[in-house]
N, C-alpha and C positions, 0 to 999 in steps of 0.2 A: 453535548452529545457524547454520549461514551460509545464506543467500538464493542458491540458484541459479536460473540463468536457462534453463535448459535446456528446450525446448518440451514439454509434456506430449504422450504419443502419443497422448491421445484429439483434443488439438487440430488435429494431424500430419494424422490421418484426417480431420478435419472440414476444414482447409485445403485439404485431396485434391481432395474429394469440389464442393468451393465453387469449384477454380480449372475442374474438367471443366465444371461446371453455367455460371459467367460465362463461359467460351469454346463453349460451345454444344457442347460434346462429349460430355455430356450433355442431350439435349435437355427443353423440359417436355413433361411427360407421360409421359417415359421413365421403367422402373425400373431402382434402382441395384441392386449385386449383392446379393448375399441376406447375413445378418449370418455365415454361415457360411465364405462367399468371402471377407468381407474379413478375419473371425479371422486365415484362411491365410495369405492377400496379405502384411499386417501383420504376421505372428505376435506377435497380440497375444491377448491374452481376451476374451469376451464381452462380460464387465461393459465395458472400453474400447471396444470398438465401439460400443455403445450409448450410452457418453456421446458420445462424436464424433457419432452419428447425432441425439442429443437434442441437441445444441448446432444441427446444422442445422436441426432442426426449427423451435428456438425463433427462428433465428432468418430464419425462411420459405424456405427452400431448398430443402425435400423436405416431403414429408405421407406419410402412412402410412395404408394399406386393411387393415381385420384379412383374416388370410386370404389376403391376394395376394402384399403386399410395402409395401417404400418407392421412393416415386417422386419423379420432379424435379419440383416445384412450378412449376404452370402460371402460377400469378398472383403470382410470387415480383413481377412490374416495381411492381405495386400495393403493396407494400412497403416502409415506408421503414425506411432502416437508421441505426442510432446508431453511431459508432467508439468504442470506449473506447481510452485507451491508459493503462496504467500502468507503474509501474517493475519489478513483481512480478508473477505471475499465480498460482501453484500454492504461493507458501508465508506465513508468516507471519499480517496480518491480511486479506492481498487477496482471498485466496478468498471472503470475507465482502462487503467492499465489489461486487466482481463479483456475488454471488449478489443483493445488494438490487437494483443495477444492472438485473439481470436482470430480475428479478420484475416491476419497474414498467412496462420496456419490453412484455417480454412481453404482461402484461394491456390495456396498450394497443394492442398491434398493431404493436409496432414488433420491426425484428429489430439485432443484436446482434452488431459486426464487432469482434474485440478483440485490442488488439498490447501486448507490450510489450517497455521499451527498456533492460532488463535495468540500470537506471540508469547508461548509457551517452550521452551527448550523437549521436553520430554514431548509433545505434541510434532516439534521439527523432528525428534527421533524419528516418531511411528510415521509422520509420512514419508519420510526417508524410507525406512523400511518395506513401506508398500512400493513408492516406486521400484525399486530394486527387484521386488516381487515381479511386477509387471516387465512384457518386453519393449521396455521404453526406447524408442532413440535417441533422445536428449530430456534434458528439467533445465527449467525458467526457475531462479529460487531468487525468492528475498529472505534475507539472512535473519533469524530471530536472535532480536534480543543482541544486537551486531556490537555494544560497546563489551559484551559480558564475555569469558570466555567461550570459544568454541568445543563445547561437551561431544557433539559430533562429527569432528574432525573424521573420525573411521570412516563415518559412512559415504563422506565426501572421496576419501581416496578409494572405496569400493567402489565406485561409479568411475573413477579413473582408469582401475583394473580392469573394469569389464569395458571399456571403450565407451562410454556412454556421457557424452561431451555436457556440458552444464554452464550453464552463465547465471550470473549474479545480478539482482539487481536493487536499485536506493540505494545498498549498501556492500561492502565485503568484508568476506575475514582476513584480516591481515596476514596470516598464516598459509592462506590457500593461495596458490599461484592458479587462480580463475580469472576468464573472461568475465568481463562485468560492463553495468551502465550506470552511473550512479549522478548526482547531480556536487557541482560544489557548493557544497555548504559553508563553507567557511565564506567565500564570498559573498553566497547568500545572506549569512550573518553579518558581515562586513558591511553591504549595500543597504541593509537595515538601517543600523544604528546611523552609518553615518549621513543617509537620507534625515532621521531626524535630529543630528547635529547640524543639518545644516539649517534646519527649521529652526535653530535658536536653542535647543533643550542642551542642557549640560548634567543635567540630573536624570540618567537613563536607567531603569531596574530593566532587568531582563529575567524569565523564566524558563529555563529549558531542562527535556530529557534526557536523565544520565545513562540509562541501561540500552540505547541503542547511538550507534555510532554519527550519527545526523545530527545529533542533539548537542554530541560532546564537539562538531564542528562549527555549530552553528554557535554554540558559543566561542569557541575560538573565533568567529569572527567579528561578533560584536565586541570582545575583549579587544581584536587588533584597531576596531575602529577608534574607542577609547582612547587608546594608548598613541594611537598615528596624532589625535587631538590634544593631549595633551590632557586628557579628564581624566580621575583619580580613579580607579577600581576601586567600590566599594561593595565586601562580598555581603556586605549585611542589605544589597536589595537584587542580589543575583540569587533566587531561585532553583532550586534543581528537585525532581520526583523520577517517580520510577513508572513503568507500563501501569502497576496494579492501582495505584497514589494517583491518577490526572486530578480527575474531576476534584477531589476534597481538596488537594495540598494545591491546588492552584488558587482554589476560591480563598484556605487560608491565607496562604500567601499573599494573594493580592488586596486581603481584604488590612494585613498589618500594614502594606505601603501604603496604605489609605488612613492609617492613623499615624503614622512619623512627624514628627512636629516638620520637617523640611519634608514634605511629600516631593516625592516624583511628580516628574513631569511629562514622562512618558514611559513604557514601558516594549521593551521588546516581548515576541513571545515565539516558541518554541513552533508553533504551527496555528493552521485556523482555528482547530478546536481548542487548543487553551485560552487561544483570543476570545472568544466567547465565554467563556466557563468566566474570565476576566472582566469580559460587560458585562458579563451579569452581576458577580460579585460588583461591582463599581456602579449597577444601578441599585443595587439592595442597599450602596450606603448612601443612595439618594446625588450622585454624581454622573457627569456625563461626559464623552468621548465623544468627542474631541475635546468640547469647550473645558472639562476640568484636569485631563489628562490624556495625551493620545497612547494609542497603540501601532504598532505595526507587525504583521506575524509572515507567515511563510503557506506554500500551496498551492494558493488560490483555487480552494475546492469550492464547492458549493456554496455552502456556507458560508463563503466570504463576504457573499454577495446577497441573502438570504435576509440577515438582518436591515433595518430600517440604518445601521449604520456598515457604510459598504467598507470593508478591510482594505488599506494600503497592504500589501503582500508579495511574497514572490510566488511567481508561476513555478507549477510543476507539469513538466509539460506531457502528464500521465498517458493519454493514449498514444501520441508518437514514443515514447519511452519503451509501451507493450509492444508497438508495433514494431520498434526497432529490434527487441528484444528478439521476438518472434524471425524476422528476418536472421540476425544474428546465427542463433542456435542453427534455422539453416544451414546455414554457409560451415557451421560449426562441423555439421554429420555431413558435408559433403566433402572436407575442406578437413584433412589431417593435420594436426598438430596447430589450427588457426585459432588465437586465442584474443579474441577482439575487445578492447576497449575504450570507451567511449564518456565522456563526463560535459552534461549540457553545463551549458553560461548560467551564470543567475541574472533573471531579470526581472525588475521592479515593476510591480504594476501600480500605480499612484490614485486612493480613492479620498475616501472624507476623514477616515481613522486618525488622523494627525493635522496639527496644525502649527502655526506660525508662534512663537511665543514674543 
């Protein structure tokens, strides 16, 4: 499954509908069109208009009369709004993280302005630049692209200058002294490998992300597991690609450790979705997982669970993450110079992907 970036239409209509309301071309107290007009407009479905409509709602743009219609919210200035931006919005585990996100703003009162940079650096620019535009009270950020250098460092210390408090989250830049919530990955790596060291495997390939900073820990763990055991580092079945590379360089990848005259025995992986991009390649050379080679990956997104082979994995414990986050930044705008940080446990979740050798 590859990660696209393509804007969901229910967002499209809620972006509409937000740019008329901030330029006054929707005034408040006005009603927008009826959900039948904008089906049209859009040619989209009901159910999508309604989430575009319920995203404005939530996040105080319009209110709703039973019986009349939806209108442009009068008291929308009394409003404070949160930016989130992440690398994802519609697939993987972000819909999760966004939904906690959500919830916590919501019930306090806050509304909910959300981009993202499709893990593109010039894409973090511009929504950087839009928040700044807007009169935000805090941004929710996950870091793009977090192993690479930081090209927008500026815009990070602008939101400093104007008081406008930010927290980080999966990952940080080493350079920014931000609150953050990120997971360890090094352990997480670590509890991998040596989960199947202990199943017997001494021949372990691993494949991880080098252009975000998850990736480059996740392998320091599986490294330290190795090393605690006494098994050789061999870089000739350790893996590495970039955001753009998953899908192709994982399938090569794992398709050459499936011809090594000494095959692996198991293979670490970088997340759920290369685990897969991996069963596939290792069903296409007519082999199977567990019985010819296990795997174990990191997440435990949908997916893990989705195929007829359920993934050993680690949790990401996505919507408490959002929802902490959201509390967090809270405390952040209420709460001078509070710079909170936080880094969940890794924990193993144990399914069929690995076996006993």
């Amino acid at each position: 499954m590859k990660q696209q970036g393509v804007t969901p239409k229910y967002i499209k209509i809620a972006e509409h509908f937000k740019a008329l309301i901030e330029s006054e071309d929707i005034k408040p107290g006005e009603q927008l069109m009826s959900e039948n007009e904008i089906t049209e407009k859009f040619k989209v479905s009901r159910h999508t208009v309604r989430q575009g409509l319920s995203q404005l709602e939530t996040q105080g743009y319009i209110y709703k009369e039973q019986g009349k219609g939806t209108f442009c919210n009068k008291y929308k200035e009394d409003i404070k709004t949160i930016a989130v931006i992440t690398t994802y919005i519609s697939n993987y585990i972000f819909p999760s993280i966004i939904r906690g996100i959500e919830e916590v703003l919501s019930s306090a009162g806050y509304s909910l302005l959300l981009f993202n940079t499709n893990n593109e650096k010039n894409k973090e620019r511009e929504c950087l630049e839009k928040v700044l535009l807007h009169n935000v009270s805090g941004l929710i950020v996950e870091p793009t692209l977090s192993a690479l250098k930081n090209v927008n460092e500026g815009y990070y210390k602008e939101l400093v200058n104007k008081d406008i408090p930010y927290i980080m989250i999966n990952a940080k830049y080493d350079q920014l002294n931000s609150a953050s919530i990120t997971m360890d990955d090094v352990e997480g790596g670590y509890i991998l490998t040596k989960y199947l060291i202990q199943l017997g495997h001494r021949n372990i390939a691993g494949i991880f992300k080098n252009d975000d900073i998850q990736g480059i820990n996740r392998k320091l763990g599986y490294i330290k597991a190795l090393s605690e055991f006494n098994i050789p580092i061999d870089n000739d079945i350790i893996g590495k690609y970039t955001t753009k590379e998953e899908k192709y360089l994982t399938n090569e990848f794992t398709k050459k450790l499936l011809s090594r005259k000494k095959r692996p025995t198991a293979l670490v992986c970088y997340n759920d979705q290369v685990a897969i991009h991996a069963l596939n390649a290792i069903r296409d050379e007519g082999l199977r997982v567990p019985e010819d080679i296990s795997i174990v990956s990191y997440d435990d997104s949908d997916i893990a669970v989705a195929s007829e082979v359920k993934l050993t994995t680690v949790r990401h414990p996505k919507d408490e993450m959002g929802r902490q986050a959201a509390r967090f930044i809270i405390d952040m705008i209420e709460k001078q110079d509070y710079k909170p940080s936080y880094m969940y446990k890794a924990e193993l979740l144990v399914r069929d992907s690995a076996k006993y050798i």
